[in-house]
MARMI-407994 format. One record per residue: residue number from 1; residue in three letters; z, y, x of N, C-alpha, C in turn. Coordinates in steps of 0.02 Angstrom, whole numbers, plus 50000, padded with zeros to 5 digits. Layout:
# MARMI-407994
- num  residu  n_zz  n_yy  n_xx  ca_zz  ca_yy  ca_xx  c_zz  c_yy  c_xx
- NUM  ALA  Z  Y  X  Z  Y  X  Z  Y  X
...
This chain:
# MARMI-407994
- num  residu  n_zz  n_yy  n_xx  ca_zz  ca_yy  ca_xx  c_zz  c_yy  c_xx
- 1  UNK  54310  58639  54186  54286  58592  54235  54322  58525  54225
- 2  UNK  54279  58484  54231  54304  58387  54218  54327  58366  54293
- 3  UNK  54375  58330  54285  54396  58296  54339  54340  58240  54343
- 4  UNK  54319  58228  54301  54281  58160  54298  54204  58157  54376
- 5  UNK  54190  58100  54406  54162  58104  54437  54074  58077  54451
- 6  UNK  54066  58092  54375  53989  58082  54357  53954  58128  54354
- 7  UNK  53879  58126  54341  53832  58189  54334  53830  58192  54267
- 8  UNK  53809  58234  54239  53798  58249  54167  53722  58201  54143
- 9  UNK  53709  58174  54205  53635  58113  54179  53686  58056  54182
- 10  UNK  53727  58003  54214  53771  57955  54193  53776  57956  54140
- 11  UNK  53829  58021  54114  53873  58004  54042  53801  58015  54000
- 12  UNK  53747  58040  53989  53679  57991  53966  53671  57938  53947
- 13  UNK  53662  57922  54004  53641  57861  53999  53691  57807  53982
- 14  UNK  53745  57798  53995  53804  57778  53971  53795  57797  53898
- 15  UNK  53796  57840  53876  53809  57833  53788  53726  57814  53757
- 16  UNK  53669  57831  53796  53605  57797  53773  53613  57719  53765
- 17  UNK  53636  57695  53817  53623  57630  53830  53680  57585  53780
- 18  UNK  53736  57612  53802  53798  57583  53761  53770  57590  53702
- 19  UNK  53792  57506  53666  53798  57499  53591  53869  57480  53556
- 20  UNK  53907  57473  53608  53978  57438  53569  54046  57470  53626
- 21  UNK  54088  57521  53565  54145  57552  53594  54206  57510  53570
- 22  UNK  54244  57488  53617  54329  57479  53595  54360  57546  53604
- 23  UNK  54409  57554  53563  54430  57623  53568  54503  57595  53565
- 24  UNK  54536  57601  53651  54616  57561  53651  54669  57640  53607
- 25  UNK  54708  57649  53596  54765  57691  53537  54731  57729  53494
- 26  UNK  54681  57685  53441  54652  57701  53388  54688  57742  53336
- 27  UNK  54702  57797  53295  54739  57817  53261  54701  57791  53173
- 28  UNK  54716  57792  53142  54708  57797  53080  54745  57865  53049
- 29  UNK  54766  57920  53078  54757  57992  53069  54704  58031  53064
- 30  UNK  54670  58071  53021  54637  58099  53019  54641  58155  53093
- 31  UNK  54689  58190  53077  54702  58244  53134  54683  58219  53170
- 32  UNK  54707  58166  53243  54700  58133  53283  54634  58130  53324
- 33  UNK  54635  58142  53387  54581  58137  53422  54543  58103  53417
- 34  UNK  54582  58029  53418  54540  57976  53426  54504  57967  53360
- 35  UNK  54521  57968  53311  54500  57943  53252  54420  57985  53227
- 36  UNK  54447  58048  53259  54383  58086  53248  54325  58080  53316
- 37  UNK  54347  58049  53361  54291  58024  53403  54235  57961  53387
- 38  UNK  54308  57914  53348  54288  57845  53315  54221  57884  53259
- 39  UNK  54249  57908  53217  54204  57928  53166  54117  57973  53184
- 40  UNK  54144  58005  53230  54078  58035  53288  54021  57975  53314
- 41  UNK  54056  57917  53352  54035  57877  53354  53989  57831  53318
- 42  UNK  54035  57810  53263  54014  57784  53218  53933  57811  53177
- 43  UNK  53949  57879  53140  53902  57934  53140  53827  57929  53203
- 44  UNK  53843  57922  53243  53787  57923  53284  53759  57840  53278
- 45  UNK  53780  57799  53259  53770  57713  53259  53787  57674  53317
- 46  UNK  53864  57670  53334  53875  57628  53381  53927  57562  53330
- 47  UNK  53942  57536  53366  53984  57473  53331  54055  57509  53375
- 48  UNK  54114  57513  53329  54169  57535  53370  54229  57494  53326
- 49  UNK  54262  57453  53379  54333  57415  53387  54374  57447  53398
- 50  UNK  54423  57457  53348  54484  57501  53346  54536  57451  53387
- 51  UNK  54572  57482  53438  54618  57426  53467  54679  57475  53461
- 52  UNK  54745  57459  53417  54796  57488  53421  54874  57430  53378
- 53  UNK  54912  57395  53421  54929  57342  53419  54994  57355  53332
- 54  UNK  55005  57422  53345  55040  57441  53280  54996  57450  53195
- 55  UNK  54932  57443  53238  54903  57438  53158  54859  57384  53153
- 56  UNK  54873  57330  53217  54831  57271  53193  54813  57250  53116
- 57  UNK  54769  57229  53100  54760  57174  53050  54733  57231  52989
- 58  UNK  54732  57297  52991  54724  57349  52961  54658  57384  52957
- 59  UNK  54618  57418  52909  54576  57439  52941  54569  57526  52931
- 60  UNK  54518  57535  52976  54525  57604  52999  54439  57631  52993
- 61  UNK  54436  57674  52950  54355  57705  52954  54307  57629  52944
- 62  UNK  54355  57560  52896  54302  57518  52887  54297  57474  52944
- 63  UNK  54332  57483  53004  54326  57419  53043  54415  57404  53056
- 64  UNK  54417  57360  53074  54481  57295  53079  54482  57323  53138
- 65  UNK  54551  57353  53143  54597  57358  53193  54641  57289  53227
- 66  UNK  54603  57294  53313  54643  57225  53346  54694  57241  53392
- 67  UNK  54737  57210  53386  54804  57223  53443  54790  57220  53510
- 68  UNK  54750  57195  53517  54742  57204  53598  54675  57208  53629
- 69  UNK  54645  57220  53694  54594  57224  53707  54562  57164  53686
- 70  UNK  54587  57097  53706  54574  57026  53720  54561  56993  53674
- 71  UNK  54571  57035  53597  54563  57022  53520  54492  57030  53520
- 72  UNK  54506  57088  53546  54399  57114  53527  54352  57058  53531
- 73  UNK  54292  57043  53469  54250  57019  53498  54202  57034  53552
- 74  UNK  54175  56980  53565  54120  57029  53618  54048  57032  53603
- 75  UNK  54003  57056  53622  53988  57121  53666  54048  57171  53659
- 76  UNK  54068  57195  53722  54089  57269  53720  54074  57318  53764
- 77  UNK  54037  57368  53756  53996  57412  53834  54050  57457  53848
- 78  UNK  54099  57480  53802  54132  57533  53839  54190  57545  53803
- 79  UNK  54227  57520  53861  54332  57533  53817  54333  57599  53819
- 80  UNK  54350  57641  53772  54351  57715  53782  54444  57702  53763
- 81  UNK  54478  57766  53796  54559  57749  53813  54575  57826  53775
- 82  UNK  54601  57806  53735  54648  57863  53710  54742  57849  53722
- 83  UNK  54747  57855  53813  54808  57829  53813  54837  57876  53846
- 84  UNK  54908  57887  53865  54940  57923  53915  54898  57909  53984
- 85  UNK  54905  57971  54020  54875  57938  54108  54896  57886  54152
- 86  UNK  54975  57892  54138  55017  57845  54178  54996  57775  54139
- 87  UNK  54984  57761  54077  54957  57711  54039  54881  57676  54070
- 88  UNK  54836  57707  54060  54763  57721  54084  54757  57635  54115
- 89  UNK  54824  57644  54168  54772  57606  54240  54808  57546  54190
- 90  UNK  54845  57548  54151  54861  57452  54129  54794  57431  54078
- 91  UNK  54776  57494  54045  54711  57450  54014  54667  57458  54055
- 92  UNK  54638  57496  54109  54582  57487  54142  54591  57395  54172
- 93  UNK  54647  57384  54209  54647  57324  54233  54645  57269  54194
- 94  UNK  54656  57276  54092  54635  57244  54041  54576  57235  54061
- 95  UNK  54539  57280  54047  54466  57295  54044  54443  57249  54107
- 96  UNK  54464  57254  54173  54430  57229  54234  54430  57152  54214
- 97  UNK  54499  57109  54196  54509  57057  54183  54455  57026  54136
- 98  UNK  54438  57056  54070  54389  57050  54028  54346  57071  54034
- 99  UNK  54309  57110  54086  54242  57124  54097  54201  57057  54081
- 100  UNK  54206  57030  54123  54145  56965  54117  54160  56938  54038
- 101  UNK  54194  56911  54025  54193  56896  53953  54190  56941  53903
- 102  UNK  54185  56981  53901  54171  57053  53839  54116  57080  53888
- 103  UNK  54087  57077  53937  54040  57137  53943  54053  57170  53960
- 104  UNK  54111  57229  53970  54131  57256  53961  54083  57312  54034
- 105  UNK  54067  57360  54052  54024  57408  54094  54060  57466  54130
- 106  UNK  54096  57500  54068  54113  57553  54067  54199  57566  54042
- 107  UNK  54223  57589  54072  54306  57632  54083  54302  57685  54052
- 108  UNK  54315  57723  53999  54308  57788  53956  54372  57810  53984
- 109  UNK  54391  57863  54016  54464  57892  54018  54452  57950  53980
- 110  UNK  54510  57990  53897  54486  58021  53868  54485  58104  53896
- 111  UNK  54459  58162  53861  54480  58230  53879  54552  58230  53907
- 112  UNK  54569  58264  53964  54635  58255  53968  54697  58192  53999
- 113  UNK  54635  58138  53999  54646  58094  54045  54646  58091  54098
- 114  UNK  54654  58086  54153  54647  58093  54219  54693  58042  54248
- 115  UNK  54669  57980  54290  54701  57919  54323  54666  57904  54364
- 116  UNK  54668  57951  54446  54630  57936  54514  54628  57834  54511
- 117  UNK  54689  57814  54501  54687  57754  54549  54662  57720  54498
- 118  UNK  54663  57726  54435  54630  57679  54370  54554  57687  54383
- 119  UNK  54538  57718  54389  54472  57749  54400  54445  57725  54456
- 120  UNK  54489  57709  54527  54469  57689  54585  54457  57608  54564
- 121  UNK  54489  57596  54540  54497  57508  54520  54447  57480  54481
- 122  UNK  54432  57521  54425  54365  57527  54368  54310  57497  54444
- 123  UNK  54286  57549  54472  54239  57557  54521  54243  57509  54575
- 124  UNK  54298  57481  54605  54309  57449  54653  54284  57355  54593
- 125  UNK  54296  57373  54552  54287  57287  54515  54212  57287  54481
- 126  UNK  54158  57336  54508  54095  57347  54466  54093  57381  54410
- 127  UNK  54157  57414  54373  54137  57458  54338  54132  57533  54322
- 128  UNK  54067  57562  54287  54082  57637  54283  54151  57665  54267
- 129  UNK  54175  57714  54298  54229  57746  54256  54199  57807  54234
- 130  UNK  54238  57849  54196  54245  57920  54167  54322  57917  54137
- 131  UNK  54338  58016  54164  54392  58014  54167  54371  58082  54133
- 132  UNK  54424  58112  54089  54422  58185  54084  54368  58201  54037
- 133  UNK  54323  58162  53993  54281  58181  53943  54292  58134  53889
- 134  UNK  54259  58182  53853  54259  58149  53786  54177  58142  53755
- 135  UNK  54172  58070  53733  54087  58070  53693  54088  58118  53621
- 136  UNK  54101  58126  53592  54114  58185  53523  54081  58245  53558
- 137  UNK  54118  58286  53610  54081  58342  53638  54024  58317  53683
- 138  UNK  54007  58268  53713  53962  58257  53743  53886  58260  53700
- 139  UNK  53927  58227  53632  53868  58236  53606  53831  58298  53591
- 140  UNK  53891  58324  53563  53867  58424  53537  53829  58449  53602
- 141  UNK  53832  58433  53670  53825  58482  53719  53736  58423  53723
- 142  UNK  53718  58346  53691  53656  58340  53687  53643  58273  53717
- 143  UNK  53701  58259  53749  53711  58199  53799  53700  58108  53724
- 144  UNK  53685  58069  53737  53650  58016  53702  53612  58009  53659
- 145  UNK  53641  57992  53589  53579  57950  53553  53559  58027  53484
């Protein structure tokens, strides 16, 4: 069971609609969660911004890794967070700050993520959150493109 507080038609439509992921503690590890979400992503045809400030300037699966959210160009529909929880709420409030100038829609908190008040804040400033999933299995289970 997901902590997350969407229906299984949201995270839908959220990955239908979304065309452009920032992905904030991008790994350039294979093993690595994130990297194999990036590549899932990618695989399905989204545009995905690696944001991880230790491998700025680098690239990862072919796209340029940026140090910070605020690097990203924009469009961006959905910061997906591969961060600690206690972490979470400093990039969600990235994200809130740059909404209007990136676009930005959507708050990704990853599997295992879980940040009530990041999540409250996402929502309280107009944007979707998700907490506790991951798009990689969303897809297998049928959910977007």
């Amino acid at each position: 069971m997901t902590a997350d507080r969407n229906s299984d038609e949201v995270i839908d439509r959220i990955l239908k609609s979304a065309r452009v992921f920032a992905v904030v503690g991008a790994s350039n590890k294979p093993e690595r969660a994130s990297y194999g979400v990036m590549l899932a992503l990618i695989a399905k045809g989204y545009v995905v911004h690696p944001v991880n400030p230790g491998l700025a300037g680098q690239l990862v699966l072919g796209r340029t890794v940026y140090a910070t959210l605020a690097d990203v160009p924009a469009p961006v529909d959905v910061v997906d967070i591969f961060r600690l929880p206690e972490d979470a709420l400093v990039v969600v409030r990235e994200a809130i700050a740059l909404k209007d100038a990136l676009g930005i829609s959507v708050v990704w908190m990853q599997l295992g993520i879980v940040n009530a008040q990041a999540a409250d804040e996402a929502e309280v400033a107009g944007l979707t959150s998700v907490m506790d999933r991951c798009p990689k299995i969303e897809f297998a289970r049928g959910a977007g493109r």
